[in-house]
N, C-alpha and C positions, 0 to 999 in steps of 0.2 A: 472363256470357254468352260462351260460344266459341265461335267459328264453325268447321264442319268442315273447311273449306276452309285453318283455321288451326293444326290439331291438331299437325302436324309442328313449328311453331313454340313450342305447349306443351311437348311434349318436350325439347326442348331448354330450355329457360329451367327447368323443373324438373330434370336433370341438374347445371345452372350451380350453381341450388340449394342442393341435396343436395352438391355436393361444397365450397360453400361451407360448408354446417353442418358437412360431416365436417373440413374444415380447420380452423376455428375451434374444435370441439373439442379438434384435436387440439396447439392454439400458445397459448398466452397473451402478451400485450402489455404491457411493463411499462415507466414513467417509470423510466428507471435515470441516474447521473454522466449519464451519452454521450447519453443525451437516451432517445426511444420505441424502444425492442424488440422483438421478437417471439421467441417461446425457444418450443422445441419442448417439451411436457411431458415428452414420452421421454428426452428428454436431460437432465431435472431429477436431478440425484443426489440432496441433502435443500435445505433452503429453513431459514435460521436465523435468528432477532434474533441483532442485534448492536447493541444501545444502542438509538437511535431509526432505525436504518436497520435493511434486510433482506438478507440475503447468499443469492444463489441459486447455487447450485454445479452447475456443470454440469463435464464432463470438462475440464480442463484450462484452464477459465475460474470466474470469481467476477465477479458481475453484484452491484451494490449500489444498490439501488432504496428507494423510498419509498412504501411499505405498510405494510401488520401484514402479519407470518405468518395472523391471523382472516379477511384478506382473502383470502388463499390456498388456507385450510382450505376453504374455500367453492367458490372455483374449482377445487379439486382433489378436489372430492367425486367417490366413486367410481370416481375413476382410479388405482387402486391404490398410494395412499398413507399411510402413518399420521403422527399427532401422537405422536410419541415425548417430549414432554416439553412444557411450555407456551409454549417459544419456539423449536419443531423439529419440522416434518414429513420425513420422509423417503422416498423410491421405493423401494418392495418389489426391484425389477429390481437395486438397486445392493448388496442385503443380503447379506452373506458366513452369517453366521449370529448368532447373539445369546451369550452370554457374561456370567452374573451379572447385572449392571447395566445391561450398556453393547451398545450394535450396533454386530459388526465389518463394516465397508464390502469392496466387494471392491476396491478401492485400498487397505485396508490403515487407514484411518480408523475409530478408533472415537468414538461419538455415546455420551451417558448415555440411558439411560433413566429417569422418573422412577417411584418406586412405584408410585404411583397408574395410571399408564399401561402397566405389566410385562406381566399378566396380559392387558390386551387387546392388546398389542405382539404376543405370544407366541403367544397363541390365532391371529390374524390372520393372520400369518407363515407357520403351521403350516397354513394354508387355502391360502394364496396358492402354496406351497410343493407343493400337491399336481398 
């Protein structure tokens, strides 16, 4: 029940909101070394296993957290990222272009791809690219 006398004060508290969902979408929160973070996903370059920890590459930083990449894959649905191989997502935004096997980064980094993942790496790419 709202009262009309209250409506202005709906307004607001749904703005607060809405811009809380749009920021939460847009960060993810990760136990990393340095303790809880918050990383923009824009700034995510790829997200890689390395042994039993996860290394997130952002520009000119390396965050090393304790997840699976599976945990990732999940939070990173549909934000324009692919699984380039079973312990490697990467950001479409950071992709120079693809070459044989491997995706050249636009730093100059190249990632493998694995076979199995080529064809939908490629297809994907060539979507995202339009």
């Amino acid at each position: 029940f709202i009262r009309k006398s209250h409506l202005e004060d709906l307004n607001n508290h749904l703005i607060a909101a809405i811009e809380q969902i749009i920021k939460s979408a847009l960060e993810i929160t990760v136990r990393s070394e340095s303790g809880m973070i918050n990383i923009l996903v824009d700034d995510i370059i790829y997200i890689e296993r390395q042994g039993r920890t996860v290394s997130i590459q952002i520009e000119n930083e390396e965050h090393k957290v304790y997840q699976s990449v599976i945990d990732f894959e999940s939070d990173l649905e549909g934000k324009k990222f692919i699984k380039i191989n079973e312990g490697c997502i990467v950001n479409f935004k950071y992709i120079s272009y693809i070459k044989d096997n491997s995706i050249v980064l636009k730093n100059g980094e190249s990632l493998s791809i694995s076979r199995r993942r080529k064809k939908e790496t490629i297809e994907k790419f060539k979507l995202y690219m339009r």
